[in-house]
MDAnalysis code that builds the backbone (N, CA, C; Angstrom):
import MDAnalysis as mda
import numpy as np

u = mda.Universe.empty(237, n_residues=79, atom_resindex=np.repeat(np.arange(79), 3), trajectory=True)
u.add_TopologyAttr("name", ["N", "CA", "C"] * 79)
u.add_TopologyAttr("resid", np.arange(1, 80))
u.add_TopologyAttr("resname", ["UNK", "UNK", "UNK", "UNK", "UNK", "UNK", "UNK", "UNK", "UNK", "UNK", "UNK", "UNK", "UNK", "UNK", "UNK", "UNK", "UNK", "UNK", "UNK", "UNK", "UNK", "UNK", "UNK", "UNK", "UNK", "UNK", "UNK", "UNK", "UNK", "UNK", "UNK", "UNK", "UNK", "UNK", "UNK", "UNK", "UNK", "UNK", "UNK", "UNK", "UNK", "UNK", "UNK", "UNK", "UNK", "UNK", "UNK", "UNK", "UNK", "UNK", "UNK", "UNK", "UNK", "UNK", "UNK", "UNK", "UNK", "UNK", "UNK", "UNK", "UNK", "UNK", "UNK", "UNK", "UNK", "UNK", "UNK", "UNK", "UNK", "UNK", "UNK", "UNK", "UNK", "UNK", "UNK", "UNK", "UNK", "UNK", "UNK"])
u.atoms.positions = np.array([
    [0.890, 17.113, 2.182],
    [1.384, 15.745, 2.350],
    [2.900, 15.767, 2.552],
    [3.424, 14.702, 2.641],
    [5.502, 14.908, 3.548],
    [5.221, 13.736, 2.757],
    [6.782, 14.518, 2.470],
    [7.197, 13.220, 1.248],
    [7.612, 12.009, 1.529],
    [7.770, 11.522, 2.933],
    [7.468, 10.237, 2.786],
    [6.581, 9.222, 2.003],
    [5.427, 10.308, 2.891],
    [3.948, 10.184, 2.368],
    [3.692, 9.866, 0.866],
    [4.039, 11.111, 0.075],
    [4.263, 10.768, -1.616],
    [4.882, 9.683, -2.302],
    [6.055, 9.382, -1.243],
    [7.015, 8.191, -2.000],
    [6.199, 7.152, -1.771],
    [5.691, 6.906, -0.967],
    [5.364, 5.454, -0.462],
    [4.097, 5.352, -1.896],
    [3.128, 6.434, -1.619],
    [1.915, 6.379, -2.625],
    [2.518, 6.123, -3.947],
    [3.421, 6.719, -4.285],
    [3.820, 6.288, -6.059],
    [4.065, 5.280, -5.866],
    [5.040, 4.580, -4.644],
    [5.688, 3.416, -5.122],
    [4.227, 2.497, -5.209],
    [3.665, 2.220, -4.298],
    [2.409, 1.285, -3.983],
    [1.298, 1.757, -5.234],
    [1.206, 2.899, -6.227],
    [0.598, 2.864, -7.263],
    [1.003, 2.298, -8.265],
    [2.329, 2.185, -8.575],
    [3.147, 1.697, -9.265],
    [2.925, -0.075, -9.591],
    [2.743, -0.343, -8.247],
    [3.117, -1.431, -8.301],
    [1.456, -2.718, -8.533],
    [0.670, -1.945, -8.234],
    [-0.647, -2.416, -8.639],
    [-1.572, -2.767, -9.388],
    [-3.085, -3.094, -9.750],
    [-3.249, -3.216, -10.724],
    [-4.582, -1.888, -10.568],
    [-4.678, -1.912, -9.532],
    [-6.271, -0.789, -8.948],
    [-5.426, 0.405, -8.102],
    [-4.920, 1.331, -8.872],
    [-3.725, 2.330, -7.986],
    [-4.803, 3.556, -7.521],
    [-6.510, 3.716, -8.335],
    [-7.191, 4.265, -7.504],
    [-7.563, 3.640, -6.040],
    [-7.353, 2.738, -5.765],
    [-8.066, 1.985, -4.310],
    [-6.510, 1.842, -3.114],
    [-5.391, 2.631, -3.663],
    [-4.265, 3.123, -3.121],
    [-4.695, 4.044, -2.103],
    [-4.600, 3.660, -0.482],
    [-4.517, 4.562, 0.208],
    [-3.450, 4.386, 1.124],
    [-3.021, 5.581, 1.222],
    [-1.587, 5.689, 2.305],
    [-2.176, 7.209, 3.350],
    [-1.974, 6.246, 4.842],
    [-1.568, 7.278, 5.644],
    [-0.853, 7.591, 6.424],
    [-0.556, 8.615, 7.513],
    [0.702, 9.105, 7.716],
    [0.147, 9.182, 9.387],
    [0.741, 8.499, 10.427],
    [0.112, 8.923, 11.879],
    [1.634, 9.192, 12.177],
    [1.566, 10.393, 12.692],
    [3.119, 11.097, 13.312],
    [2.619, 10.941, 15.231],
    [3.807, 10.180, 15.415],
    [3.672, 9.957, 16.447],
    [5.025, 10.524, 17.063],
    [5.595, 10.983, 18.712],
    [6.266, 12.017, 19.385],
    [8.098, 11.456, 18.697],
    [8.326, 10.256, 18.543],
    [9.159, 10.370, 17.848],
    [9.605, 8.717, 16.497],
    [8.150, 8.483, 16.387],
    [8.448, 7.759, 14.971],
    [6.898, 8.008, 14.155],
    [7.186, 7.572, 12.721],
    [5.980, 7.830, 12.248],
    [5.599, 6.836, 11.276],
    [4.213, 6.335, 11.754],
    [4.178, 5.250, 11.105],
    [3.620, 5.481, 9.428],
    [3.824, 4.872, 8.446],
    [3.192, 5.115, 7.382],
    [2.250, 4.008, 6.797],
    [0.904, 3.585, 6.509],
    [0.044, 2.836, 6.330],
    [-0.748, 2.847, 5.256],
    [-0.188, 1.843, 4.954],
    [-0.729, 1.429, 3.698],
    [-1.698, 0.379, 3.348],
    [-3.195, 1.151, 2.286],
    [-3.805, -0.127, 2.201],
    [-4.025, -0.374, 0.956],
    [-4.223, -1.473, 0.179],
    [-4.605, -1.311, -1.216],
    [-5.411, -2.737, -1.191],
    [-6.440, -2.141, -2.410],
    [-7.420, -3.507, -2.562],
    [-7.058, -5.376, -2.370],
    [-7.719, -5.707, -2.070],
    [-7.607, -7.103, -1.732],
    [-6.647, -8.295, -2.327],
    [-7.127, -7.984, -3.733],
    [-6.650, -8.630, -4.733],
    [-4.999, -8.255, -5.581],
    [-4.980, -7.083, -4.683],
    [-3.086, -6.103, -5.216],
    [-2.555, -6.661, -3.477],
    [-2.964, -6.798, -2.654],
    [-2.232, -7.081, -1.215],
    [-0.960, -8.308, -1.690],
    [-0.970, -8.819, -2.267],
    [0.242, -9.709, -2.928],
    [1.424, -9.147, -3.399],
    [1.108, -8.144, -4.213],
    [2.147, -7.426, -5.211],
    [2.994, -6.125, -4.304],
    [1.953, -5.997, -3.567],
    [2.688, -4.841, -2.325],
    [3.758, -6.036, -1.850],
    [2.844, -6.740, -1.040],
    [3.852, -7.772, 0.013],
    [4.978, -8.555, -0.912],
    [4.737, -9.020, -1.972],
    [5.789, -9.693, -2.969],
    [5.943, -11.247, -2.315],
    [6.909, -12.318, -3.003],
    [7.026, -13.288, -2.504],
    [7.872, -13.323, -1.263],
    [7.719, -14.444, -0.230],
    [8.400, -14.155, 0.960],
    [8.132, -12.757, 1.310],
    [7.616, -11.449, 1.307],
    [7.323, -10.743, 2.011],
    [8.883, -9.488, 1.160],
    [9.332, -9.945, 0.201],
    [10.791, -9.368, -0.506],
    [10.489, -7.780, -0.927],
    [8.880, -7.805, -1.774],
    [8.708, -6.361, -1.896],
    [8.533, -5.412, -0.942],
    [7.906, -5.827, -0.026],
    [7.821, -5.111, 1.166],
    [8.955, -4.526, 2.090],
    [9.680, -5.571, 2.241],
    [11.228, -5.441, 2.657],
    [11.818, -4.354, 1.353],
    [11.697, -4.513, 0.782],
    [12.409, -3.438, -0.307],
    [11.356, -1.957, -0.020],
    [10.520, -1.952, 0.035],
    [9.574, -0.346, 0.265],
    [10.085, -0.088, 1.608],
    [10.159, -0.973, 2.364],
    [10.712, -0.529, 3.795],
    [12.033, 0.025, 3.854],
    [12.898, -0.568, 3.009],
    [14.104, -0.487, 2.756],
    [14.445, 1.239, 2.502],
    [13.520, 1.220, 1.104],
    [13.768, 2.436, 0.606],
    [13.224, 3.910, 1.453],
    [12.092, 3.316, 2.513],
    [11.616, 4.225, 3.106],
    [12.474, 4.828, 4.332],
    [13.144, 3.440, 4.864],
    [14.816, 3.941, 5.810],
    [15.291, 4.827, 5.542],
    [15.850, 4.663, 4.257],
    [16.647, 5.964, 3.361],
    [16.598, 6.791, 3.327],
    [15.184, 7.066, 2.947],
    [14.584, 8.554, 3.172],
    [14.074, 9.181, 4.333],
    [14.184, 8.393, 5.415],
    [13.949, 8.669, 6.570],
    [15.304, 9.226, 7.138],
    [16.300, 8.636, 6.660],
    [17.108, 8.983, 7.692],
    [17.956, 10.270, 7.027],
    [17.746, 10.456, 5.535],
    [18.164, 11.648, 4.710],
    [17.382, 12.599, 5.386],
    [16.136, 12.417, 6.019],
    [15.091, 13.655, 6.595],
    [15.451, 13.723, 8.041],
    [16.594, 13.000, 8.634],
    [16.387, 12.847, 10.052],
    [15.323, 12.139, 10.588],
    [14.555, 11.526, 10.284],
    [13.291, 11.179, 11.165],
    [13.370, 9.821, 10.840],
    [12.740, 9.425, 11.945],
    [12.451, 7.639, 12.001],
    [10.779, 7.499, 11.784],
    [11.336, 5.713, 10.475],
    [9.100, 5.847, 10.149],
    [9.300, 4.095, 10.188],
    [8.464, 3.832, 10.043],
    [8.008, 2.523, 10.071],
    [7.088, 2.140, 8.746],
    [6.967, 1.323, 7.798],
    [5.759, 0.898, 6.971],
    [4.956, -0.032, 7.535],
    [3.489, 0.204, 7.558],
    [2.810, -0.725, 8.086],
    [1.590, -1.016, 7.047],
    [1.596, -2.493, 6.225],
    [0.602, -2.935, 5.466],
    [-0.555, -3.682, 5.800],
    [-2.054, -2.523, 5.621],
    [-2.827, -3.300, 6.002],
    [-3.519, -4.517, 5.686],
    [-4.027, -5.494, 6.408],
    [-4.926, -6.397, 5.792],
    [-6.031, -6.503, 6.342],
])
């Protein structure tokens, strides 16, 4: 797994109430990579946060570490 990959999964376990039904995946594409995230129905709130604020903050933090690795990623939350 690439530690994007890892960060995103702790953070999105973290933040849940069902952190087994946490899935994150990783599609590397020629030069960005998206990271996708899904978690049960009833946690899709607590990922996204109000106004969409937590999300913006995982994205935030995932910049960071993207750009400490050189590489460009994207978070994408499913519904």
């Amino acid at each position: 797994m690439s530690e994007l990959k890892d960060l995103i999964e702790h953070i999105s376990k973290a933040l849940v109430d069902m952190p087994e039904k946490v899935e994150v995946r990783e599609v590397v594409g020629e030069q960005t990579t998206v990271i996708e995230v899904d978690v049960d129905e009833s946690d899709r709130g607590k990922v996204i946060g109000r106004d969409g604020k937590t999300a913006k903050a995982i994205r935030t933090i995932l910049n960071a570490a993207s750009t400490k690795l050189k590489k460009r990623s994207v978070l994408q939350i499913i519904e």
